[in-house]
C-alpha positions in Angstrom: 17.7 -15.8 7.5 18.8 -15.0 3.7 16.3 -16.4 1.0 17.5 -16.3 -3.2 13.6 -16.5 -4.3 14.4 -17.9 -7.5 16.8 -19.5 -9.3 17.0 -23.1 -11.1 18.8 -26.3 -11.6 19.1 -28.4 -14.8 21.2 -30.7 -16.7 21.2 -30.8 -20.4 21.8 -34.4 -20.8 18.4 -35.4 -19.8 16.7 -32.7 -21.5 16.0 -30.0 -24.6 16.3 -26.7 -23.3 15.4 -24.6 -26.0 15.5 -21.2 -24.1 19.3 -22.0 -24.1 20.2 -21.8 -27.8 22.9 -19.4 -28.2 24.3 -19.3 -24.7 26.8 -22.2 -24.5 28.0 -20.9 -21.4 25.1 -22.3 -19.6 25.6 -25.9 -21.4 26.3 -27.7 -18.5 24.5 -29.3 -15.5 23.8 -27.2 -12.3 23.0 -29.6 -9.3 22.3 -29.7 -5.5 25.8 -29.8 -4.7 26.4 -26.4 -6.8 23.9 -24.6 -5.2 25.0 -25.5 -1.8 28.1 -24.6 -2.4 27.0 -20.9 -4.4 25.0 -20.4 -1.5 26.8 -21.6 1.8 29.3 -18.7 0.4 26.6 -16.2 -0.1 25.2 -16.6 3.4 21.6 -18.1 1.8 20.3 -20.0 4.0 16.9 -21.1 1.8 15.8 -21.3 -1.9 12.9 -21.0 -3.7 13.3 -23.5 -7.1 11.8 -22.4 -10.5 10.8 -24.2 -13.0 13.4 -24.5 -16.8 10.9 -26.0 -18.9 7.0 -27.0 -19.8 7.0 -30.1 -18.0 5.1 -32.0 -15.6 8.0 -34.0 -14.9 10.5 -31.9 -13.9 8.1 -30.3 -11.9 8.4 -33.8 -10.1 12.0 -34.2 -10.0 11.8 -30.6 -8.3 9.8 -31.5 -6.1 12.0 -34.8 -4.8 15.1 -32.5 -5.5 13.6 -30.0 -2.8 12.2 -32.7 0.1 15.8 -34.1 -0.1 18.0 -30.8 0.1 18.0 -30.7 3.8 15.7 -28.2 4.1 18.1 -25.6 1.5 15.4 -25.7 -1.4 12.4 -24.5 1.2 9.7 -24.1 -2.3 9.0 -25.0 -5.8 7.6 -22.5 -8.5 7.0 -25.9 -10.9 5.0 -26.1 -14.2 1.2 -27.6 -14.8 -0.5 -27.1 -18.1 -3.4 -24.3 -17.3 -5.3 -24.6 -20.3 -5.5 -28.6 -19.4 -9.4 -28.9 -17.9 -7.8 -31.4 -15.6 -5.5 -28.8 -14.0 -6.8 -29.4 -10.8 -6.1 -32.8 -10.5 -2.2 -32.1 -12.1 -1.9 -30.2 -9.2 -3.7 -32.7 -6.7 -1.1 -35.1 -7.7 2.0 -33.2 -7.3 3.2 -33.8 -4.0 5.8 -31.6 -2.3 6.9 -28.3 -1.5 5.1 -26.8 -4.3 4.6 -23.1 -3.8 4.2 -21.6 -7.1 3.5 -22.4 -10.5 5.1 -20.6 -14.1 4.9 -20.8 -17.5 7.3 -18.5 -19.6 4.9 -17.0 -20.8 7.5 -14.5 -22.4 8.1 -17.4 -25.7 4.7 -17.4 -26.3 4.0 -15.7 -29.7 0.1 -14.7 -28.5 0.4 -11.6 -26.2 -2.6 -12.2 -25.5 -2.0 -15.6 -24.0 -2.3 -15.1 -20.2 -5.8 -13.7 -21.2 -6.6 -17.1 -22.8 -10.3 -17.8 -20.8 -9.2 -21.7 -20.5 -5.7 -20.0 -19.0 -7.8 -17.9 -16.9 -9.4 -21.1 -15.7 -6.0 -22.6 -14.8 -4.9 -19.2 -13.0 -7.9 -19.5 -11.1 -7.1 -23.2 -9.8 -4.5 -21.2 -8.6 -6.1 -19.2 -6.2 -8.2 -21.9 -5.0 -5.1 -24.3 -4.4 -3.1 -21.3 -2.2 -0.5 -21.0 -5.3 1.4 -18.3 -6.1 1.9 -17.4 -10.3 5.0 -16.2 -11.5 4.7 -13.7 -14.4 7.6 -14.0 -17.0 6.7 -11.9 -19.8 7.6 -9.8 -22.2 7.3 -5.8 -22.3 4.6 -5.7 -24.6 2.8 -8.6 -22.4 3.0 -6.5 -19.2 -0.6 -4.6 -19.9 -2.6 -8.3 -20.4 -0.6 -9.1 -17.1 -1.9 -6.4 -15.3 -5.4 -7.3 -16.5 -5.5 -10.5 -15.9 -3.9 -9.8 -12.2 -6.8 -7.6 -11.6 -9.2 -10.2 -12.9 -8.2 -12.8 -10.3 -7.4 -10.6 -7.1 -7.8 -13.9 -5.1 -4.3 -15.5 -6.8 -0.9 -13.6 -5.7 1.3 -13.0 -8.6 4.9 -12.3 -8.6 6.8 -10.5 -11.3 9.9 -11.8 -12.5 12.9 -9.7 -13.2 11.2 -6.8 -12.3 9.5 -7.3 -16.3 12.6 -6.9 -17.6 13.9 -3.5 -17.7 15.7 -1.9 -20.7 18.6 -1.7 -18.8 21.1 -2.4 -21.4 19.5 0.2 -23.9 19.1 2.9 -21.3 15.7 4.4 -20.6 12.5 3.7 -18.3 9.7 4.2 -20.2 7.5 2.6 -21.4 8.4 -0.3 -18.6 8.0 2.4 -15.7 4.6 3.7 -16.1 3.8 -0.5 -16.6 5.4 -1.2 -13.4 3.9 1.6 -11.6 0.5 0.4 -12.8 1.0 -3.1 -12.1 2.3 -2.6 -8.6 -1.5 -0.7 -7.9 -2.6 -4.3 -7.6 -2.5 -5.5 -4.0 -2.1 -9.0 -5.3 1.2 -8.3 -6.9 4.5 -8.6 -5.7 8.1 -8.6 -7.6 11.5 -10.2 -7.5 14.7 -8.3 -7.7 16.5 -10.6 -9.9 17.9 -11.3 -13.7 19.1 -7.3 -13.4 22.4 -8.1 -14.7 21.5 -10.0 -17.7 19.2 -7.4 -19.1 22.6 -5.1 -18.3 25.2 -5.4 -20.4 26.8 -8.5 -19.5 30.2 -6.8 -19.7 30.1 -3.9 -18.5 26.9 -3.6 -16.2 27.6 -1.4 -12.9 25.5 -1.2 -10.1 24.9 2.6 -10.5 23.7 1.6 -13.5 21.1 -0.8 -12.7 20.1 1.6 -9.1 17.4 3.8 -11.1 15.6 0.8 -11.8 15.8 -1.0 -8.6 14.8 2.6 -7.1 11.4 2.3 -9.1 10.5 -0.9 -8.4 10.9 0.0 -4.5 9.2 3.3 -5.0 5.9 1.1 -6.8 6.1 -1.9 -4.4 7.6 -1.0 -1.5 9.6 -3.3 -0.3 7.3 -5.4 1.4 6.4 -6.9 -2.3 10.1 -6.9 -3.6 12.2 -10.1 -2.9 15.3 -11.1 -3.8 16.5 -13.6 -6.4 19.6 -14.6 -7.8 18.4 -15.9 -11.4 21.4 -18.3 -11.0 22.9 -20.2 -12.9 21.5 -17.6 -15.6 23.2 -15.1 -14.0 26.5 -16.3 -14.7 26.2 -15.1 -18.1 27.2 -11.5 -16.6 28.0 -12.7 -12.9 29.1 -14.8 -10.6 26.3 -15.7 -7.6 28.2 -13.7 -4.7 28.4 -10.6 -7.2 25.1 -10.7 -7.8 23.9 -11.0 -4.0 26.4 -8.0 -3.7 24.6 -6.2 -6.1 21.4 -6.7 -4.0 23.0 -5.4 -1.3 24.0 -2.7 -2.5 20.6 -1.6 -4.0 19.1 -1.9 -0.7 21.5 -0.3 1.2 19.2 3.0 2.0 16.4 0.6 3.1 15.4 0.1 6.7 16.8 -3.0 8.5 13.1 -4.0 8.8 13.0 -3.4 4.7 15.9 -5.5 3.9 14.7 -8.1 5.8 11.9 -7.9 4.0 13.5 -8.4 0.7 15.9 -10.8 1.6 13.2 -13.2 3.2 9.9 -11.7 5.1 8.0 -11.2 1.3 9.1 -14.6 0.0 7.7 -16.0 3.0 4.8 -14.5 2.5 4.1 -14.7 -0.7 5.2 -18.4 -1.4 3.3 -19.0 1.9 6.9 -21.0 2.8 7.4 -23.2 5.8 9.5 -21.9 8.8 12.5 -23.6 8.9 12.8 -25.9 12.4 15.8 -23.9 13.8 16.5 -20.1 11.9 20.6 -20.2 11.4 
């Protein structure tokens, strides 16, 4: 069992996505039949689905996306306003494999946002509901993460991208004494993915991107580390099969019990996902 813990789907006729200004590349729609076939070659036998935009209703095309995918697309990380006082019943009527919830948090001009108290509120529907939170933020929003993780140890967070590691400028700091702080929190996993867009897109080499994978095992361990693709976003720098390559090599010292930990066991875990009927 191989799980890609996040990537997306989209098509930009039937919506804005504004995150996408400047990369034309990525202009086109990514559907079912392109994961299938990404994956099927990959050896991925089950997806977890993240969410492209701030809206309810792709949340609910996910979630009909994922019940008919044949059992491929096994979660959804979808969207729900937080700050709504109805949050609860947004995520009452969302029904589906619905495992997670995100806002990209990393556009939002407040760095402060997450800490929002009628955010807070909507983190801490969270918990109650058995959600995970994905964390996409900024460097600079990584210390009001980690407090607000540590506010609510009841609601499992997961980091995506690893924060985002200066990768492409060279350097750890200030992002590894973040990380190492953040990973103190029992409540907090992270996602090996989006690597080689933060590298450079041209010329990134996995040697290059190993001292930070290194870190985030060394802070985790891998039993809080999981791998994602970031696909299609990934094709910006590389193809799906090179970047499951990638993540093969950077866990190529672990343990087979750690591998299998980061390849499936913590996104099972963490997203609380459904054993498949018959494991292939």
């Amino acid at each position: 069992m191989r799980i890609d813990a996040h990537h997306h789907l989209w098509d930009p006729r039937d919506r804005v996505y504004p995150w996408m200004a400047g990369l034309d590349p990525l202009r086109r729609p990514y559907g079912i039949d392109d994961l299938r076939s990404a994956t099927s070659a990959a050896d991925v036998n089950r997806t977890v689905l993240v969410q492209t935009v701030s809206s309810l209703e792709e949340t609910q095309e996910f979630l009909a996306v994922a019940a008919d995918s044949g059992g491929l697309i096994a979660g959804v990380v979808g969207w729900v306003d937080l700050a709504d006082p109805a949050v609860g019943d947004s995520l009452a009527g969302l029904t589906g494999p619905l495992v997670g919830i995100r806002h990209q948090v990393q556009d939002e001009p407040d760095r402060e946002w997450l800490a929002r108290p009628a955010v807070m509120r909507g983190l801490d529907h969270l918990g109650t509901a058995g959600l995970a939170y994905d964390l996409l933020v900024r460097h600079d929003q990584l210390p009001v993460a980690r407090s607000v993780a540590q506010r609510l140890p009841e609601v499992r967070f997961v980091l995506d991208h690893a924060g985002g590691p200066p990768i492409a400028a060279g350097g750890l700091e200030p992002w590894a004494g973040e990380i190492r702080a953040l990973a103190a929190l029992p409540n907090v996993s992270c996602k090996l993915s989006g690597l080689v867009t933060v590298a450079s897109w041209t010329s990134w080499s996995s040697t290059g991107i190993a001292p930070y994978a290194s870190h985030v095992f060394d802070c985790f361990g891998p039993e809080r580390v999981m791998f994602g693709s970031d696909w299609p976003v990934c094709e910006l720098a590389a193809s799906y099969g090179e970047v499951v390559a990638l993540a093969e090599t950077l866990t190529a010292e672990l343990s087979t019990s750690e591998r299998d930990a980061v390849f499936a066991g913590t996104a099972r875990h963490v997203y609380a996902l459904p054993k498949p009927e018959v494991d292939e």
